[in-house]
PQR file with spaces between the fields and no chain letter, atoms N, CA, C, O and H, PARSE charges and radii, in Angstrom:
ATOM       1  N    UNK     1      92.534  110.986   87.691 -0.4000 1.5000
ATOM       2  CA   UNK     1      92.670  109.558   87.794 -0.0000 2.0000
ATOM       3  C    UNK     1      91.323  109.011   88.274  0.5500 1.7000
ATOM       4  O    UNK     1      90.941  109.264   89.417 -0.5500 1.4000
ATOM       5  N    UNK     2      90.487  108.162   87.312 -0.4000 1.5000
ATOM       6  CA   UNK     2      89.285  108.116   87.734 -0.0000 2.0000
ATOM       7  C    UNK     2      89.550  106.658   88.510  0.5500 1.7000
ATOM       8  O    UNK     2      88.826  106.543   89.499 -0.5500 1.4000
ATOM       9  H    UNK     2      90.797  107.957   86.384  0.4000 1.0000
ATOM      10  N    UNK     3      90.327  105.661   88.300 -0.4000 1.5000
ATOM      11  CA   UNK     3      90.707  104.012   88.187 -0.0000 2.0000
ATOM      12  C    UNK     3      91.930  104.325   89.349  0.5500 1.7000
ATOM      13  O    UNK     3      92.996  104.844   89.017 -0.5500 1.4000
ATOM      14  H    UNK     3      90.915  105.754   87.496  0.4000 1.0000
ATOM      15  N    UNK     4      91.692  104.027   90.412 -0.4000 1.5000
ATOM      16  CA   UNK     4      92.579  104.473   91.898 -0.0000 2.0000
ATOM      17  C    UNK     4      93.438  103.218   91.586  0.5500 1.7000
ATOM      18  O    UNK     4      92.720  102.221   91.516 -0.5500 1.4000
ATOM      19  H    UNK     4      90.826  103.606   90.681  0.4000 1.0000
ATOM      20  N    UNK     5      94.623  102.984   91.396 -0.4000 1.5000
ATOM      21  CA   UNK     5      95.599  101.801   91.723 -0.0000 2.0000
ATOM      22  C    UNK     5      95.545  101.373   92.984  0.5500 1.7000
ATOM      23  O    UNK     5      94.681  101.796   93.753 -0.5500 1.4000
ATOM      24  H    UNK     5      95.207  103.794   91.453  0.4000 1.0000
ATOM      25  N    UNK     6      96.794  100.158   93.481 -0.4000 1.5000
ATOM      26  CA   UNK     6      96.627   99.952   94.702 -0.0000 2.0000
ATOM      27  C    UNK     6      98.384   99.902   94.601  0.5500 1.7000
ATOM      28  O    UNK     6      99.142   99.093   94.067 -0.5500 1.4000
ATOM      29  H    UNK     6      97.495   99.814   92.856  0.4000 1.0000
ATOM      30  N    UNK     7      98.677  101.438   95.549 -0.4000 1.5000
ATOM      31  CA   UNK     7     100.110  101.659   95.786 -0.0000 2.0000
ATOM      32  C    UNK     7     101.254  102.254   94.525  0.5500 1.7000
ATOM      33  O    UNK     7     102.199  103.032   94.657 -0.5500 1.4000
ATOM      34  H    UNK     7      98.061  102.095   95.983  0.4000 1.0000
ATOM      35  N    UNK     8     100.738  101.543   93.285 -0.4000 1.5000
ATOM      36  CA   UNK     8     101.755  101.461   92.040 -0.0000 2.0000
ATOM      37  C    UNK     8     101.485  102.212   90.921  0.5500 1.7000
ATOM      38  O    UNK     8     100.911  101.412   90.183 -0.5500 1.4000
ATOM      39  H    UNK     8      99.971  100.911   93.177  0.4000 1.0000
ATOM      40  N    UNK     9     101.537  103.021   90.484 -0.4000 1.5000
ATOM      41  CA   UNK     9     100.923  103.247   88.833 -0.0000 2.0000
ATOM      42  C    UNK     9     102.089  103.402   88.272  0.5500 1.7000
ATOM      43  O    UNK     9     102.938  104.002   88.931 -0.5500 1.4000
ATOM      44  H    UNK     9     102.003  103.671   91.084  0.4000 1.0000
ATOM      45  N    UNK    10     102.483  102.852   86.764 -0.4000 1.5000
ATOM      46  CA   UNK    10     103.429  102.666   86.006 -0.0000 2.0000
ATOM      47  C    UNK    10     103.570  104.243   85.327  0.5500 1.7000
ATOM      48  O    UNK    10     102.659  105.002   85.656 -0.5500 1.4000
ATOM      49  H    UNK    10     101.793  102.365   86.228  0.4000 1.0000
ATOM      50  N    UNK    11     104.414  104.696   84.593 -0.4000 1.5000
ATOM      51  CA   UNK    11     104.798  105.263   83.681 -0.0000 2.0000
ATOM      52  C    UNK    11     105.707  104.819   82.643  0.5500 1.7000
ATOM      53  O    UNK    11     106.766  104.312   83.014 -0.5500 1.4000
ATOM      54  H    UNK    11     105.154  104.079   84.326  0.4000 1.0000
ATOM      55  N    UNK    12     105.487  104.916   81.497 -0.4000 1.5000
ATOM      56  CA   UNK    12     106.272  104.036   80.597 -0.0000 2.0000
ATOM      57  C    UNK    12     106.866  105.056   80.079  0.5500 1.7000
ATOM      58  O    UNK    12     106.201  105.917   79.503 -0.5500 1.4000
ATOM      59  H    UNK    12     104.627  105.328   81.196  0.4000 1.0000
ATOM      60  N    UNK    13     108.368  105.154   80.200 -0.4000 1.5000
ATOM      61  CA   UNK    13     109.023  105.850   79.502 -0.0000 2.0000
ATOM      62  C    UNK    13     109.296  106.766   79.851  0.5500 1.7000
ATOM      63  O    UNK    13     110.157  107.364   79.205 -0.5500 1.4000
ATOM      64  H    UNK    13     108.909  104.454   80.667  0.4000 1.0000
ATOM      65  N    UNK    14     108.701  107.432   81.120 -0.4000 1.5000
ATOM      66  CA   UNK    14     109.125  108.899   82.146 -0.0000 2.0000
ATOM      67  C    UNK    14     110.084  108.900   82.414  0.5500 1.7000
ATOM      68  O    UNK    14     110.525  110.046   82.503 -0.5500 1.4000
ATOM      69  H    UNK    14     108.002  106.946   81.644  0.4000 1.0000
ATOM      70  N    UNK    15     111.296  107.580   82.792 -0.4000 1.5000
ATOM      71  CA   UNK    15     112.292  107.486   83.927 -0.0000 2.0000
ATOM      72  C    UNK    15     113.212  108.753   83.125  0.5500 1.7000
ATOM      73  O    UNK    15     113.435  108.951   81.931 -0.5500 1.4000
ATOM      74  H    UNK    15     110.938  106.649   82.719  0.4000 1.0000
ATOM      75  N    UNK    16     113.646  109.537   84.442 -0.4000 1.5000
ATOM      76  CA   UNK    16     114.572  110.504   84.205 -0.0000 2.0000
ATOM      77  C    UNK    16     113.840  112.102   83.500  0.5500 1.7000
ATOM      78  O    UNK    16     114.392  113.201   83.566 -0.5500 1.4000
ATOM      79  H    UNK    16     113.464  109.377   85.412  0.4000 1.0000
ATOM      80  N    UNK    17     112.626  111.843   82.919 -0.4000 1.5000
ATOM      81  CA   UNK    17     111.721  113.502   82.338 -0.0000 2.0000
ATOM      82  C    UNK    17     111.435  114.023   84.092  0.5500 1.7000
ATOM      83  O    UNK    17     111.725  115.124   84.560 -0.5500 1.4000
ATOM      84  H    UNK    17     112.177  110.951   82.866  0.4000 1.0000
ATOM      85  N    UNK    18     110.903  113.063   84.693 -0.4000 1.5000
ATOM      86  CA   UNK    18     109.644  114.027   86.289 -0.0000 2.0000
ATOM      87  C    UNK    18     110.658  114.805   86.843  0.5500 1.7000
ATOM      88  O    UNK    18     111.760  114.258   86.803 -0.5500 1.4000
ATOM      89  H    UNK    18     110.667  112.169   84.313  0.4000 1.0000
ATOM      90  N    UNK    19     110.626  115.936   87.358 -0.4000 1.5000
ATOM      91  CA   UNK    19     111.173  116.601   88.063 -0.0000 2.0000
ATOM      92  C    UNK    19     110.865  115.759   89.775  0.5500 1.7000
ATOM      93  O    UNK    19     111.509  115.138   90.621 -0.5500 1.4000
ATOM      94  H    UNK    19     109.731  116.380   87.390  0.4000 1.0000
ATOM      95  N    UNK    20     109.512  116.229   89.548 -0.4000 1.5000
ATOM      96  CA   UNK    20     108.077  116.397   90.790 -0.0000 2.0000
ATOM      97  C    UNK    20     107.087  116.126   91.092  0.5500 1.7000
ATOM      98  O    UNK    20     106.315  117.082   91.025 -0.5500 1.4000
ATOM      99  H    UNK    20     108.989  116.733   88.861  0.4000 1.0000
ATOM     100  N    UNK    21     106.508  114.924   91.539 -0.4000 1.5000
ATOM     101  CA   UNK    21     104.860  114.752   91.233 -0.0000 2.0000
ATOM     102  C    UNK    21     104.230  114.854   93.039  0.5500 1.7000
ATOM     103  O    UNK    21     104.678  114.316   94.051 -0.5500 1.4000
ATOM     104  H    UNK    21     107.135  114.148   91.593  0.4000 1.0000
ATOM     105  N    UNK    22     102.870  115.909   92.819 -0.4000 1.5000
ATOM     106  CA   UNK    22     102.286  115.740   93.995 -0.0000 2.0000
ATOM     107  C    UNK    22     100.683  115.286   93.519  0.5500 1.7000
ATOM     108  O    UNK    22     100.301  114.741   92.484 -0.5500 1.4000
ATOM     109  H    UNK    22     102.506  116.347   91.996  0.4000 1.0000
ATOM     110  N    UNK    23     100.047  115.674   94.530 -0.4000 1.5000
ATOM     111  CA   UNK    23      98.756  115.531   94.116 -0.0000 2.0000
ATOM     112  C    UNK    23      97.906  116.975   94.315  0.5500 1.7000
ATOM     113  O    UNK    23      98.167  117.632   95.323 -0.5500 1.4000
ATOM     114  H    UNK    23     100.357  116.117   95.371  0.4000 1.0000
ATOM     115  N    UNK    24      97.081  117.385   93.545 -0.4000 1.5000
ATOM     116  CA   UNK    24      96.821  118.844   93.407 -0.0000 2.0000
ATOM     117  C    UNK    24      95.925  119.181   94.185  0.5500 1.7000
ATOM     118  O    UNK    24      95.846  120.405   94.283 -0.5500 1.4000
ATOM     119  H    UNK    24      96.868  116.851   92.726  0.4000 1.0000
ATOM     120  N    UNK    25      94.972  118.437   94.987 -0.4000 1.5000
ATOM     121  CA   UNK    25      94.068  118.694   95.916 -0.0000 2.0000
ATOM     122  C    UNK    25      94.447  118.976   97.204  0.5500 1.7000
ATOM     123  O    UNK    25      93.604  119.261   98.055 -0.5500 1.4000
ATOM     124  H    UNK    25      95.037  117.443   94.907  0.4000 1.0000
ATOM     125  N    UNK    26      96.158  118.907   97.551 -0.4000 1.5000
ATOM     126  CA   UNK    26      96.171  118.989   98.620 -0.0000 2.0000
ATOM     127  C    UNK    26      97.893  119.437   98.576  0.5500 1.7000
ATOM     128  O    UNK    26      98.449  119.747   99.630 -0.5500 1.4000
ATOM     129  H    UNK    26      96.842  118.675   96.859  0.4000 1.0000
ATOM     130  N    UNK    27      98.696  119.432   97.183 -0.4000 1.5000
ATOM     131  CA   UNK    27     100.177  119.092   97.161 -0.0000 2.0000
ATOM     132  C    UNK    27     101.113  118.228   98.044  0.5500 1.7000
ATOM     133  O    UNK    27     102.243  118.449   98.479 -0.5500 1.4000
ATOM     134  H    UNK    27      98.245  119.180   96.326  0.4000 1.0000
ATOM     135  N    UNK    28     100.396  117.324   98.148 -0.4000 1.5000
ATOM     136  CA   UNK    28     101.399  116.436   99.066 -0.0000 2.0000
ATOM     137  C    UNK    28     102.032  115.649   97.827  0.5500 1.7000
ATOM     138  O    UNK    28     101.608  115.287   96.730 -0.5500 1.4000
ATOM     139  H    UNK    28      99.478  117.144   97.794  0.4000 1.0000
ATOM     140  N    UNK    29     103.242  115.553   98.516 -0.4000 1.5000
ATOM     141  CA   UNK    29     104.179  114.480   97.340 -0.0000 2.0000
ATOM     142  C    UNK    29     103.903  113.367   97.125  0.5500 1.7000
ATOM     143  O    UNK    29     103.208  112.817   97.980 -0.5500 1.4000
ATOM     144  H    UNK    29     103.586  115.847   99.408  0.4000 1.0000
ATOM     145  N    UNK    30     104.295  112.614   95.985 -0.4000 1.5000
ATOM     146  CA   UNK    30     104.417  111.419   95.443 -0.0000 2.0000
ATOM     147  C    UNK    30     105.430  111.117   94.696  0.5500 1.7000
ATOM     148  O    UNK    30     105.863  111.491   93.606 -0.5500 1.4000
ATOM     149  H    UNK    30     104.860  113.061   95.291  0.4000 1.0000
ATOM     150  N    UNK    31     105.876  109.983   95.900 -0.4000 1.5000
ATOM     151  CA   UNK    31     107.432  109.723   95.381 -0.0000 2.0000
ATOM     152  C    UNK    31     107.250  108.908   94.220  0.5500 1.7000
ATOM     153  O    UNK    31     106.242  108.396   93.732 -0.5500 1.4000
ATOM     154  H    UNK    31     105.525  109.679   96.785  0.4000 1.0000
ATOM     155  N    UNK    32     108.559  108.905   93.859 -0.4000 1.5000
ATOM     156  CA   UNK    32     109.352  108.331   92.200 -0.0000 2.0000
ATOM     157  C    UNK    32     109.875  106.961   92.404  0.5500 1.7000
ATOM     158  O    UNK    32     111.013  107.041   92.866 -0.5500 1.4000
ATOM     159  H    UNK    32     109.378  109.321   94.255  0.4000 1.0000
ATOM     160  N    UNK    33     109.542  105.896   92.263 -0.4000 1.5000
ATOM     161  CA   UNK    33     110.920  105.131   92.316 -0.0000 2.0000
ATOM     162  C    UNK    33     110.481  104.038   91.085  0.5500 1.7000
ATOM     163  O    UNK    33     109.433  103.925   90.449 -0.5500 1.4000
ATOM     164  H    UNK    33     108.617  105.831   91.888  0.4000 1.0000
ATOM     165  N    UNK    34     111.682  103.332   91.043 -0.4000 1.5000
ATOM     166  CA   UNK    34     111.858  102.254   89.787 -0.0000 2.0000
ATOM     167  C    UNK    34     111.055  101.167   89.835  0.5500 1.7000
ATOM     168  O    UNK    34     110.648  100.824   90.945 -0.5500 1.4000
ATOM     169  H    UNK    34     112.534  103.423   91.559  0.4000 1.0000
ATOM     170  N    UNK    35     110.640  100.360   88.594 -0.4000 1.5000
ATOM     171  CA   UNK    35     109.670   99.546   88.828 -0.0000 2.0000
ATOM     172  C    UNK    35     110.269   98.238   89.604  0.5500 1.7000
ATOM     173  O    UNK    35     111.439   98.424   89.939 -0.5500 1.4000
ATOM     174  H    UNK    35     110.971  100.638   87.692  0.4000 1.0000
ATOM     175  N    UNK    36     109.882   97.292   89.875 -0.4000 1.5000
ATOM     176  CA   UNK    36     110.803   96.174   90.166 -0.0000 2.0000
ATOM     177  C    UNK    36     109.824   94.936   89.653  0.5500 1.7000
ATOM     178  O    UNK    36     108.608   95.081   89.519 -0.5500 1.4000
ATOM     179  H    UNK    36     108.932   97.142   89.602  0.4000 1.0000
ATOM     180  N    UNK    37     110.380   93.963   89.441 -0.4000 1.5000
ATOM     181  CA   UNK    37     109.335   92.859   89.249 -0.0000 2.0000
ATOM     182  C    UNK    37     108.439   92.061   90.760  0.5500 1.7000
ATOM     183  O    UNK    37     108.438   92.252   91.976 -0.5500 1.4000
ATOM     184  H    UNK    37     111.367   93.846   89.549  0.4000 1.0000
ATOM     185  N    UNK    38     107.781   91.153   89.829 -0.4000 1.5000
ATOM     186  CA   UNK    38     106.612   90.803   91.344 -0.0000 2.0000
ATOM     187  C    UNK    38     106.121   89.485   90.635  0.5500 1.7000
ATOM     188  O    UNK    38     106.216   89.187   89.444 -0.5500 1.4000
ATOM     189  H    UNK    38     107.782   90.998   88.841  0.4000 1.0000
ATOM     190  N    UNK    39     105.547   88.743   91.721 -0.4000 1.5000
ATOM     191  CA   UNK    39     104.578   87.988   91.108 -0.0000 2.0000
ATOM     192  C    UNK    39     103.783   88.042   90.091  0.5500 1.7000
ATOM     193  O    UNK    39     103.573   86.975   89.514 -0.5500 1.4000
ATOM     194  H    UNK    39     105.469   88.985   92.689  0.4000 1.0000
ATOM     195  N    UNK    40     103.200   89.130   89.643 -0.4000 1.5000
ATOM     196  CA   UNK    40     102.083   89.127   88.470 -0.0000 2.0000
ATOM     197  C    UNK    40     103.484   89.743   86.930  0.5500 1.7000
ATOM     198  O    UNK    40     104.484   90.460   86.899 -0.5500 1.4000
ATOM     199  H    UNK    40     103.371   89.997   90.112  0.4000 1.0000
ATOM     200  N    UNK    41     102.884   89.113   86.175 -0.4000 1.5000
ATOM     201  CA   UNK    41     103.630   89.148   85.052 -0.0000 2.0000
ATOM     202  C    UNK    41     103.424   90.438   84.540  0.5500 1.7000
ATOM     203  O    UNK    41     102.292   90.816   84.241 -0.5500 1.4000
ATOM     204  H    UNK    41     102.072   88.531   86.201  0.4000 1.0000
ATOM     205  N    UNK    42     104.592   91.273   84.390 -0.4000 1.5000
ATOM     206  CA   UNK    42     104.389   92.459   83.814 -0.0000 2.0000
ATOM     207  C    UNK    42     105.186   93.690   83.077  0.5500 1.7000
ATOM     208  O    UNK    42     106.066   94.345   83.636 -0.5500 1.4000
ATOM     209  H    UNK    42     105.512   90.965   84.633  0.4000 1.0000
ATOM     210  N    UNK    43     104.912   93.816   82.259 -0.4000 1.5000
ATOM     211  CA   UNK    43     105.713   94.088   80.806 -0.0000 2.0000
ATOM     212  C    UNK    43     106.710   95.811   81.727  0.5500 1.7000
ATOM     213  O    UNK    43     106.207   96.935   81.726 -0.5500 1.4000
ATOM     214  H    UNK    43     104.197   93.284   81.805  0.4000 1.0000
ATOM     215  N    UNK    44     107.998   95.491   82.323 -0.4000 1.5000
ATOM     216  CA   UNK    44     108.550   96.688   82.404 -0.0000 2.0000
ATOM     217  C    UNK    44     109.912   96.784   81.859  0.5500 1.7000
ATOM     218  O    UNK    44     110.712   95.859   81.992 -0.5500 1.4000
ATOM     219  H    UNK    44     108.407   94.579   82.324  0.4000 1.0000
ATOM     220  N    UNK    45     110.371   98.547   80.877 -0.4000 1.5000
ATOM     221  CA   UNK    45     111.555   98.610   80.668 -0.0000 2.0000
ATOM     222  C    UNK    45     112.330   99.513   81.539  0.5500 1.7000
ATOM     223  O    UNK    45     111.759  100.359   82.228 -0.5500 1.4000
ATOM     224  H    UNK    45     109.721   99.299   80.769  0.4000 1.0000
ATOM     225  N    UNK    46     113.589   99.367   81.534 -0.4000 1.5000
ATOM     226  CA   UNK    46     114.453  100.463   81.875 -0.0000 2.0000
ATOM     227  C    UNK    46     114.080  101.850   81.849  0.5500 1.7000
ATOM     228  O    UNK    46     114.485  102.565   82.765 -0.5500 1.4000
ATOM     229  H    UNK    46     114.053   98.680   80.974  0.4000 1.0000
ATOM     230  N    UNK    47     113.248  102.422   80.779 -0.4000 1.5000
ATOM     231  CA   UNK    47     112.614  103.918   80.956 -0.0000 2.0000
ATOM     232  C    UNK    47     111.424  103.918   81.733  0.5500 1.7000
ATOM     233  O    UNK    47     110.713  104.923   81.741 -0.5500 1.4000
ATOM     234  H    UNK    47     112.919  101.841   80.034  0.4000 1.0000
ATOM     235  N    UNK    48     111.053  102.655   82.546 -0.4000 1.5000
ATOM     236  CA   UNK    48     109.151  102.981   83.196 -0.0000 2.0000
ATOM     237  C    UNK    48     109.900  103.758   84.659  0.5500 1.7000
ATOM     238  O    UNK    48     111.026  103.556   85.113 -0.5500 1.4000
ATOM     239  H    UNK    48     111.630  101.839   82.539  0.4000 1.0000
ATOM     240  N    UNK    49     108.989  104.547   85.089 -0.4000 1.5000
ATOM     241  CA   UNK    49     109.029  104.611   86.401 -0.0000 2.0000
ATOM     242  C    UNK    49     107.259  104.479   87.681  0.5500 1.7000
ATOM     243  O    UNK    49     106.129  104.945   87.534 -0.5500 1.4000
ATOM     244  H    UNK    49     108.074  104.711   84.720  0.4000 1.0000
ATOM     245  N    UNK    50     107.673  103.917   88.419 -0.4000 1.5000
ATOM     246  CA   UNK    50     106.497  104.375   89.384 -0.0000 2.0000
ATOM     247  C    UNK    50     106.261  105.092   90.227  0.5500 1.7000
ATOM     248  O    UNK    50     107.101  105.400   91.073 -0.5500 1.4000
ATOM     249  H    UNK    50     108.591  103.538   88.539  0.4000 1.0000
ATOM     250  N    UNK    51     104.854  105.615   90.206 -0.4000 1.5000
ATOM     251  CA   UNK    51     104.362  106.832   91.109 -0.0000 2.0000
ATOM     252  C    UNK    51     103.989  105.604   92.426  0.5500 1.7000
ATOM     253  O    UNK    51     103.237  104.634   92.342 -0.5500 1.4000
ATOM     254  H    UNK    51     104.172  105.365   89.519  0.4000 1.0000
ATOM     255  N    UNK    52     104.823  106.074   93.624 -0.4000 1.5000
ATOM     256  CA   UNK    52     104.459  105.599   94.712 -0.0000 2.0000
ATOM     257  C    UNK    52     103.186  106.211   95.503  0.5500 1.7000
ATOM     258  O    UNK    52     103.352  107.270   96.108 -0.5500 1.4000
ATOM     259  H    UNK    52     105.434  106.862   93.693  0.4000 1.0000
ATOM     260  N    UNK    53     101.573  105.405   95.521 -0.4000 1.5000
ATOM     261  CA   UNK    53     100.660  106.032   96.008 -0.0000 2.0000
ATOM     262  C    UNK    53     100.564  105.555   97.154  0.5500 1.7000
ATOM     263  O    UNK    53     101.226  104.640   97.645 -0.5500 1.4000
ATOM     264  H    UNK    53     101.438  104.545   95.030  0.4000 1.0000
ATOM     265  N    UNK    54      99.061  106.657   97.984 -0.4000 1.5000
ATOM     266  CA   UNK    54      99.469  106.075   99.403 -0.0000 2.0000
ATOM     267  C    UNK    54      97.663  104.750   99.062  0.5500 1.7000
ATOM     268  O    UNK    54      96.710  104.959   98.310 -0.5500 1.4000
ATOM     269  H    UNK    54      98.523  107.400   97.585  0.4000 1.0000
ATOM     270  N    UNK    55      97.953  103.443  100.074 -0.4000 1.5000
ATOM     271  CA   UNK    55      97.022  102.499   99.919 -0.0000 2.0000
ATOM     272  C    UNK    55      95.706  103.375   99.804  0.5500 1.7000
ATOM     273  O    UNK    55      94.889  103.404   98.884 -0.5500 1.4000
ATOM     274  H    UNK    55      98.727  103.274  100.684  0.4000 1.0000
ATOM     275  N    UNK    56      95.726  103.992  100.847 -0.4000 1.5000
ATOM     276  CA   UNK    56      94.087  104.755  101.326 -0.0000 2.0000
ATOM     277  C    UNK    56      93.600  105.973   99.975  0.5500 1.7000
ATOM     278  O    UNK    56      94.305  106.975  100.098 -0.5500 1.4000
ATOM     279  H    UNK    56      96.389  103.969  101.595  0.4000 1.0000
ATOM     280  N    UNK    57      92.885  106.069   99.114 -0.4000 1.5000
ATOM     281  CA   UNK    57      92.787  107.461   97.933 -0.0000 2.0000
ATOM     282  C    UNK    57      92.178  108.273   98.903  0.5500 1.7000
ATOM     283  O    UNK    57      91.505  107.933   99.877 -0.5500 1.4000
ATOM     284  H    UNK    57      92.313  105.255   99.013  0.4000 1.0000
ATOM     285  N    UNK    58      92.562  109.611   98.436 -0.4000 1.5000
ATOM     286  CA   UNK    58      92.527  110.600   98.955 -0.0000 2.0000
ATOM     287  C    UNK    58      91.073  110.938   98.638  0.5500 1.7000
ATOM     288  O    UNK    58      90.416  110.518   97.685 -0.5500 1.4000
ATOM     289  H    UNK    58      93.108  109.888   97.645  0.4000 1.0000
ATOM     290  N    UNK    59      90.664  111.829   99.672 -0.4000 1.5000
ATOM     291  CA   UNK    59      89.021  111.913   99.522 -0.0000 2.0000
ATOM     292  C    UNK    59      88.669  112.686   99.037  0.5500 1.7000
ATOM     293  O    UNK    59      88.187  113.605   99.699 -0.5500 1.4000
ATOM     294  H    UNK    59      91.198  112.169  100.446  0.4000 1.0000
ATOM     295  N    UNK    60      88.710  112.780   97.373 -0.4000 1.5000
ATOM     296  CA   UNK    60      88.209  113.492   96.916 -0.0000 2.0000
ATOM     297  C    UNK    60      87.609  112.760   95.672  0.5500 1.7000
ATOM     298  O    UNK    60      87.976  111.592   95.549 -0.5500 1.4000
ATOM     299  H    UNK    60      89.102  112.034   96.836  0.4000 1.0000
ATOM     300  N    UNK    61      86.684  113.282   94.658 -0.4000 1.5000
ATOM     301  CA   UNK    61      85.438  112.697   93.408 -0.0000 2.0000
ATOM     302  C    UNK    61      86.985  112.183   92.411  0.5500 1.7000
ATOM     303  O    UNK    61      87.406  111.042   92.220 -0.5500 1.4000
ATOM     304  H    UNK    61      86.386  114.231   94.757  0.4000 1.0000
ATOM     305  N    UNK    62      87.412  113.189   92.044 -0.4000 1.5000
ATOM     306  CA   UNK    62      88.558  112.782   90.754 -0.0000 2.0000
ATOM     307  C    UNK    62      89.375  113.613   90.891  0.5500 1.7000
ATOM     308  O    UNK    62      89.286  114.838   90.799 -0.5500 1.4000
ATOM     309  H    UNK    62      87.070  114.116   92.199  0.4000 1.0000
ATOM     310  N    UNK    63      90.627  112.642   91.230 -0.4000 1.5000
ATOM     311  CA   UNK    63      91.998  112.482   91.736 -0.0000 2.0000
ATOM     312  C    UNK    63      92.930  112.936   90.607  0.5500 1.7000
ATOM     313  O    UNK    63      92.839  112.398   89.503 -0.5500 1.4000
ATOM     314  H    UNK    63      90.699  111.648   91.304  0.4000 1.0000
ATOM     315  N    UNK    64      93.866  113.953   90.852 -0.4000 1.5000
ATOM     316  CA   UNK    64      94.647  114.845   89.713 -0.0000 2.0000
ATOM     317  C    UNK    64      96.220  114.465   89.978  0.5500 1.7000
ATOM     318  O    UNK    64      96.268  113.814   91.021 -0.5500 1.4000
ATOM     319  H    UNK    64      93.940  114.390   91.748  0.4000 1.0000
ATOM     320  N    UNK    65      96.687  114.527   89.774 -0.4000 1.5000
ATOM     321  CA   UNK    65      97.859  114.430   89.396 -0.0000 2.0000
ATOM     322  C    UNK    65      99.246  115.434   88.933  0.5500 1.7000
ATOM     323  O    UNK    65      99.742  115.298   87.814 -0.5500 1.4000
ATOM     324  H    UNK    65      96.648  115.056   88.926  0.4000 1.0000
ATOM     325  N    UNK    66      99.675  116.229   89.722 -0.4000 1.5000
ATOM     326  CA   UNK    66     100.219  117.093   89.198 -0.0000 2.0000
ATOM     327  C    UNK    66     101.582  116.859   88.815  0.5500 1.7000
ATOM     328  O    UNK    66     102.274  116.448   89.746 -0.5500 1.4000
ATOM     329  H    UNK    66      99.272  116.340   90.631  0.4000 1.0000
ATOM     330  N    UNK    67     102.404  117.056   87.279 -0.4000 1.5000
ATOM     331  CA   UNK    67     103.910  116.328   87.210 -0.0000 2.0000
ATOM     332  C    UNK    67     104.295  117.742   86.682  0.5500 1.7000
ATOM     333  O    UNK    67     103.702  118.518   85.933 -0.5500 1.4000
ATOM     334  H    UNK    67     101.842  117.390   86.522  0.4000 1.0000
ATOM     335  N    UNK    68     105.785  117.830   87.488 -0.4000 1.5000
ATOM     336  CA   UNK    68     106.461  119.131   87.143 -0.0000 2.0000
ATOM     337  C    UNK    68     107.791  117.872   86.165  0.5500 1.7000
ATOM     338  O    UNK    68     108.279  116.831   86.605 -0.5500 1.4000
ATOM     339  H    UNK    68     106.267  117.199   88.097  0.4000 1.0000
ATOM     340  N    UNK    69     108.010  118.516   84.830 -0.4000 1.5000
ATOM     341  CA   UNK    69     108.792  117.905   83.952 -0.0000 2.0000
ATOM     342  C    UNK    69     110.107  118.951   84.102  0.5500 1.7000
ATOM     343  O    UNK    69     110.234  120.061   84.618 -0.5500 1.4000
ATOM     344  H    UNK    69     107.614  119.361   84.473  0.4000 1.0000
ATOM     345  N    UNK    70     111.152  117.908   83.289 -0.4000 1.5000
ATOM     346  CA   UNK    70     112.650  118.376   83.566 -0.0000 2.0000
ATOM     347  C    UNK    70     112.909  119.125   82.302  0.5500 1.7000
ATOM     348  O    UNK    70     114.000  119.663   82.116 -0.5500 1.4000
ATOM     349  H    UNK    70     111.048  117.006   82.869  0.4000 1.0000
């Protein structure tokens, strides 16, 4: 992940495939949960889910992502 979000990154169409997502530099988890709407206008369906990140990126050059699928 070269483009660090702030808290949210979408998945379109995951809801119900992730088993598991951590982060590989360190395996700490990253929770799952559903998108919800917000102030900024933004295109979500019933299959998106979001990776809950933490505000602060982790200190490392380029940020991995590890997803264990169902």
């Amino acid at each position: 992940m070269l483009d660090y979000p702030l808290q949210k990154f979408t998945l379109k169409g995951m809801k119900g495939k992730i088993k598991y997502t951590q982060f590989l530099n360190d395996a700490s988890e990253i929770k799952i949960s559903n998108p919800v709407g917000n102030c900024i206008k933004k295109e979500v369906s019933a299959g998106d889910v979001n990776l809950v990140l933490p505000v602060t990126k982790p200190p490392v050059e380029v940020l991995v992502i590890e997803m264990f699928l169902k």
